[in-house]
Residue frames as qw, qx, qy, qz and C-alpha x, y, z in Angstrom:
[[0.437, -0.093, -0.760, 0.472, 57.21, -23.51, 47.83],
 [0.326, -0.756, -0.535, -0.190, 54.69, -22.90, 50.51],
 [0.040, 0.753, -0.222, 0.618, 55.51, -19.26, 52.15],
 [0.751, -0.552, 0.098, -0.350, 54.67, -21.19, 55.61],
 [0.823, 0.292, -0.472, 0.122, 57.32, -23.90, 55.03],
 [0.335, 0.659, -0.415, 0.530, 59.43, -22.25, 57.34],
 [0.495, -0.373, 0.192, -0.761, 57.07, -21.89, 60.00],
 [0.963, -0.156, -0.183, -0.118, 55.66, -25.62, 59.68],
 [0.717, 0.319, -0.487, 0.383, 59.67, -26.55, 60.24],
 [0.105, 0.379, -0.595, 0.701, 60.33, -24.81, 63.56],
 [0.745, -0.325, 0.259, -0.521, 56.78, -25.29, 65.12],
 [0.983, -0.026, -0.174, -0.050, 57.40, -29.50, 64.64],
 [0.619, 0.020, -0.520, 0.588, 60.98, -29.21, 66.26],
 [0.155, -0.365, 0.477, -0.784, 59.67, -27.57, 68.93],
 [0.906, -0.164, -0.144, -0.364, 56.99, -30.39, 69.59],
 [0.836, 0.167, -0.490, 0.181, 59.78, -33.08, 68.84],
 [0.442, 0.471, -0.496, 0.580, 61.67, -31.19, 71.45],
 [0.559, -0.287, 0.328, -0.705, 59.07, -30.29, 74.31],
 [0.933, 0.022, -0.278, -0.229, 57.86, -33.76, 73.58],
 [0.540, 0.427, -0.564, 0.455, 61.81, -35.37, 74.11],
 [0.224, -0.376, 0.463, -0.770, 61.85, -33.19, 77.68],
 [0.642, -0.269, 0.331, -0.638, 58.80, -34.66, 79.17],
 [0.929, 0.112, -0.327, -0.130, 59.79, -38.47, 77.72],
 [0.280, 0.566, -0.565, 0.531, 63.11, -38.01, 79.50],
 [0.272, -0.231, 0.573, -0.738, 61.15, -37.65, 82.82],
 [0.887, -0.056, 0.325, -0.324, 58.47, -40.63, 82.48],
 [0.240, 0.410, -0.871, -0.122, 61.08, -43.27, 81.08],
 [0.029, 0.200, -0.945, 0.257, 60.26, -45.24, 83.25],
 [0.486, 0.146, 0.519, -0.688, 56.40, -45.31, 83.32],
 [0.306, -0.079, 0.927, 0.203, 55.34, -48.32, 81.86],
 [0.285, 0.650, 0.612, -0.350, 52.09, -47.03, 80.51],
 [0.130, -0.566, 0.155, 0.799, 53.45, -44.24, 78.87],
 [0.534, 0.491, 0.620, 0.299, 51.81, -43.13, 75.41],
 [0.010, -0.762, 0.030, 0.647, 52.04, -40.49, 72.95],
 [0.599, 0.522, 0.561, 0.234, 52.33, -38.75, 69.38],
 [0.024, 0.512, 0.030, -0.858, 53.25, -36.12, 67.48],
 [0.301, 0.543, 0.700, 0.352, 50.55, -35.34, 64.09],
 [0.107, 0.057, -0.359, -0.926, 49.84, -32.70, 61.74],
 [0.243, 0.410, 0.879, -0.026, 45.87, -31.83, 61.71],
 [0.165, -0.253, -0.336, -0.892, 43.51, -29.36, 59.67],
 [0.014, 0.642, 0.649, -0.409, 40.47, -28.02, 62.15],
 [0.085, 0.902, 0.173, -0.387, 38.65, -25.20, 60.04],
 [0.422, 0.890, -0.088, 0.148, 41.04, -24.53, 57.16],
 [0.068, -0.858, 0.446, -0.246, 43.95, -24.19, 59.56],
 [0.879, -0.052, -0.428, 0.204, 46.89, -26.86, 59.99],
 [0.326, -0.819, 0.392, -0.264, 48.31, -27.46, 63.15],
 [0.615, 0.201, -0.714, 0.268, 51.03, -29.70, 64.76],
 [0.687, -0.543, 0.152, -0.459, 50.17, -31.36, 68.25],
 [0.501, 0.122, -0.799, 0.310, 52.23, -33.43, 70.51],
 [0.789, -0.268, 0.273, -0.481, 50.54, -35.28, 73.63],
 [0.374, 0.278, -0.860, 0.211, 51.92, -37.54, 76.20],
 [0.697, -0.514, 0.065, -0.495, 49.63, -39.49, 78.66],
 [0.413, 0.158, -0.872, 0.210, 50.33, -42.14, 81.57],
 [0.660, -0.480, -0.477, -0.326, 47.53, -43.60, 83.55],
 [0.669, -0.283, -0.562, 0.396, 49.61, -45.25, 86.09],
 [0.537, -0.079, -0.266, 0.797, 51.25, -41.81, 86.87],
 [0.186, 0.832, 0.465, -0.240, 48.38, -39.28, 86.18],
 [0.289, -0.462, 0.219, 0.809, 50.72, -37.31, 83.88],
 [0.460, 0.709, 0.526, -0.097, 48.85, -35.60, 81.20],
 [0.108, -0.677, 0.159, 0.710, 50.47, -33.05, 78.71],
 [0.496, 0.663, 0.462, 0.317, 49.67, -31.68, 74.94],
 [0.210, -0.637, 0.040, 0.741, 50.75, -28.98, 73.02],
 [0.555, 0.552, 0.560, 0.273, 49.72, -27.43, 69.87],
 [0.272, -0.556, 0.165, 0.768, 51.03, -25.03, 67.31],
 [0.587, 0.748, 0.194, -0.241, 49.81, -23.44, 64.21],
 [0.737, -0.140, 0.416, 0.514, 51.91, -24.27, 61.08],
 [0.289, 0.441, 0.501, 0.686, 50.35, -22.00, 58.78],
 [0.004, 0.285, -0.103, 0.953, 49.84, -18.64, 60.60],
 [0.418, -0.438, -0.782, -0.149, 46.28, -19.85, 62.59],
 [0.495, -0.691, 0.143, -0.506, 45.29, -18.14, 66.03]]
């Protein structure tokens, strides 16, 4: 098993959760879009969650290393 396992587990419920928070507060914006995804830049995997909404100008991303990264 991958020594990082742990790591990958808490950083992606903390997305799911920051993520949750800021869906709470644009329910209602009919635009509303977002994601959460797992990507490799350089060797290094991260986990990124990003919510946009035109109508409302709300913009918001966050990203965490899953496997020890900078």
């Amino acid at each position: 098993m991958p020594t990082d396992c742990g790591r990958r587990a808490i950083a992606i419920a903390d997305l799911v959760q920051r993520l949750a928070g800021h869906l709470d507060e644009h329910r209602d914006c009919a635009d509303l879009a977002g994601s959460i995804l797992e990507v490799t830049a350089n060797g290094a995997r991260w986990g990124v969650a990003w919510l946009r909404c035109p109508s409302c100008g709300m913009r918001w991303e966050r990203r965490l290393a899953l496997n020890g990264a900078p």
